[in-house]
C-alpha positions, 0 to 999 in steps of 0.5 A, a space after each residue: 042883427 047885422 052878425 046874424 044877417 051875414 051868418 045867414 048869407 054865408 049859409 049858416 042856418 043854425 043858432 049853433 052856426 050862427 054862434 061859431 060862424 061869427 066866433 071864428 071871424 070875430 076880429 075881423 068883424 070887430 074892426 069893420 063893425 067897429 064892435 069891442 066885444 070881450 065875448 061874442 054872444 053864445 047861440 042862444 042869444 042868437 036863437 031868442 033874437 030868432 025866436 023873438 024879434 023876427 018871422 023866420 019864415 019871412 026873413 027865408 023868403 026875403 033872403 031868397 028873394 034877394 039872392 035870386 035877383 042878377 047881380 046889379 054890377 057894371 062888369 058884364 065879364 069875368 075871366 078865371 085866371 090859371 098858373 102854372 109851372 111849366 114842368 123840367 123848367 126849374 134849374 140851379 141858374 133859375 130856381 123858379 122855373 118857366 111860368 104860364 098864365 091863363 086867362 
């Protein structure tokens, strides 16, 4: 459920997605959930768990009740940080170049 739950955050609507979704993070997800699968379950594991164990419609509407609530963080500012190599900086003595940061 936890795999399926973080599909779901991450946009995936479909047992297809769901299946790939956690495929392609399956070493990353094994190490933090702690799981030893050889094999991750294939998509229609996923679509009985759907199926079966919970009313999508309900889950839909508890997602989008979660996401639509404000961050509960204590940063109040974000700054976006920008680089770049100044142009005709870079030289034989200095293969790097001038850089300048944005903030």
């Amino acid at each position: 459920m936890v795999i399926l739950i973080l599909a779901k955050l991450c946009g995936q609507d479909t047992a297809y997605g769901i299946a790939d979704w956690a495929q392609q993070r399956g070493s990353y997800l094994g190490e933090i959930l702690r799981l030893t699968y050889k094999r991750w379950p294939h998509h229609s594991t996923y679509r009985r768990i759907m199926e079966t164990c919970f009313d999508q419609e309900e889950f839909e509407r508890l997602m989008r009740e979660f996401l639509s609530q404000p961050a509960q963080t204590r940063q109040s500012v974000v700054i976006a940080i920008d680089g770049k190599t100044v142009r005709g900086t870079i030289s034989q003595n200095d293969p790097f170049g001038l850089h300048l940061l944005t903030a």
